[in-house]
C-alpha positions, 0 to 999 in steps of 0.5 A: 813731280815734273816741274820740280825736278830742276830742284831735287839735289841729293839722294832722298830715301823716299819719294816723300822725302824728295817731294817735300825737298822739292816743294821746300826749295821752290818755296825758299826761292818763291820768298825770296824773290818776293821779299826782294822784289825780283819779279823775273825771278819769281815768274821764273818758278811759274811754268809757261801755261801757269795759272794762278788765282788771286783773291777775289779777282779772276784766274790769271793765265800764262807766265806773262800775265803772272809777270804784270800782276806780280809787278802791278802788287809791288806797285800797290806797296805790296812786299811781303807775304805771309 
């Protein structure tokens, strides 16, 4: 819940609703900084020790590692995800 907590606005009456907020508004931004290309921005969502596991590829380590895979996919022609 940690890492979410920058996101949290407002007064939720549980804390099922301020998780789901949470995960919503990260979401909205992890899109549209996607969409538009904005890698600083998007790597800006990972932690600094974050992983993440591409499809069949092997895990990728570290917010600058997630940085030059993120710009590598855009490269490829890569601008949407579903």
């Amino acid at each position: 819940m940690k890492i979410f907590s920058k996101y949290m606005r407002g007064t939720p009456t549980t804390k099922k609703q301020t998780f789901r907020y949470a995960v919503t508004e990260v979401y909205k931004k992890f899109m549209s900084a996607a969409k538009s290309g904005d890698v600083d921005a998007l790597t800006g969502l990972y932690t600094d020790d974050a992983q993440i596991f591409p499809p069949d590829n092997d895990a990728v380590s570290g917010k600058d590692a997630i940085r030059e895979l993120a710009k590598a996919v855009r490269g490829m022609g890569i601008h949407e995800i579903e």
